[in-house]
C-alpha positions as MATLAB code, in Angstrom:
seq = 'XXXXXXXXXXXXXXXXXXXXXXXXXXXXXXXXXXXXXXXXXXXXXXXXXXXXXXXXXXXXXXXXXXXXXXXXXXXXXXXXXXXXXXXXXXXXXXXXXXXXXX';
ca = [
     124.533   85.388  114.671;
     121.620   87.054  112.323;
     119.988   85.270  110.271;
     119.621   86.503  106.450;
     116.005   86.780  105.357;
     115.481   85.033  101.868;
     114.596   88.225   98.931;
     111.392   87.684   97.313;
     111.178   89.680   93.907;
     107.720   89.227   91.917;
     107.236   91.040   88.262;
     103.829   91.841   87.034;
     102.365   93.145   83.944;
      99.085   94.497   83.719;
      96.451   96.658   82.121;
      94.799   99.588   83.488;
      91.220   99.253   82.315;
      89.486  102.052   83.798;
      92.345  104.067   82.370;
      91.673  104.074   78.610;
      93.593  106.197   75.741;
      91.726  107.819   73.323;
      92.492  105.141   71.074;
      90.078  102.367   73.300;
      93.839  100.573   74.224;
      94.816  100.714   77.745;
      98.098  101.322   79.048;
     100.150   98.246   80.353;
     101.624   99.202   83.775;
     104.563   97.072   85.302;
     104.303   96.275   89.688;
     107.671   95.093   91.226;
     107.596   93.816   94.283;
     110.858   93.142   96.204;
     110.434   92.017   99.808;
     106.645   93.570  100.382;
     107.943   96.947   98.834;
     105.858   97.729   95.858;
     106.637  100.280   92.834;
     104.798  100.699   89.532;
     105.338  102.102   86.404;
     104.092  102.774   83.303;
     106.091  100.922   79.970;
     104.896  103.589   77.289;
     102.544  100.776   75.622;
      99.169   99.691   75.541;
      96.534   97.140   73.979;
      93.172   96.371   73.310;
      91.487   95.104   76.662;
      90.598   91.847   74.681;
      93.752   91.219   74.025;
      95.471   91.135   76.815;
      95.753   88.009   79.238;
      95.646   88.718   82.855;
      96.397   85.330   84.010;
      99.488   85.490   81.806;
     100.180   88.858   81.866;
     100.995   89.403   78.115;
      99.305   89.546   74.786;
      97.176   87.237   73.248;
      97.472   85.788   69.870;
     100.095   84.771   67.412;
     100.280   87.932   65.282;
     103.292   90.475   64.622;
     101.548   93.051   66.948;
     101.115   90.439   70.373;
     104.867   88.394   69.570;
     106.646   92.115   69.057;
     104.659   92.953   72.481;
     105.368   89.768   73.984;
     108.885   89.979   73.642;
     109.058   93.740   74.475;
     108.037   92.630   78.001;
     110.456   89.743   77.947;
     112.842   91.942   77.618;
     112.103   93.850   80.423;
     111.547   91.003   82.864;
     115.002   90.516   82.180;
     116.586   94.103   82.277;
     114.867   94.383   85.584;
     116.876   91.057   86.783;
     119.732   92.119   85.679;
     119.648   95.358   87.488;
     118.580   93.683   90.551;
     121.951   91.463   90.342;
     124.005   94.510   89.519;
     122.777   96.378   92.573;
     123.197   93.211   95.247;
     126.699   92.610   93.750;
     127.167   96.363   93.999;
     126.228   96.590   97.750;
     126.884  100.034   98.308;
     123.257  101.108   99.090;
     120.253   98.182  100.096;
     118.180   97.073   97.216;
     114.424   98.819   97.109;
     111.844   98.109   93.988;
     112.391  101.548   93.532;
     115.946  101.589   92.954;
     115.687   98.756   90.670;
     112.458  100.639   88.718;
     114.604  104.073   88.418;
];
């Protein structure tokens, strides 16, 4: 009888720093990593480099600008779990970080 490994799923948000727009913001860049298979995307936004917290891996502050961010990657964290449910209930093809990114 096989034993069933456990899924490990870890969501990160993060800047690229050496990657700057023209505007001096970099671009925040999104890692999933489910069961030691990374993918990475870009999410189309970006901040100041002093405003972002890498430790937390969202904006800093209390202003419109960081809580609209803030919850823009909220949302995401959990559109990403959601997919990831919908394809293990779905079971017709195995679950990669790439399927769950595309």
């Amino acid at each position: 009888m096989a034993r069933e490994e456990r899924e490990t799923m870890s969501i990160l948000f993060f800047i690229k720093k050496t990657k700057l727009l023209k505007n001096g913001e970099a671009p925040i860049c999104l890692r999933l990593t489910l069961n030691k298979q990374i993918a990475e995307i870009r999410i189309k936004r970006s901040i100041l480099v002093n405003r972002w917290s890498p430790a937390k891996g969202c904006a800093l502050g209390k202003d419109r600008v960081a809580k609209e961010l803030n919850s823009y990657l909220e949302a995401i964290r959990l559109k990403i779990h959601q997919i990831h449910r919908e394809l293990v209930l779905d079971m017709s093809a195995p679950v990669t970080a790439n399927a769950i990114l595309l």
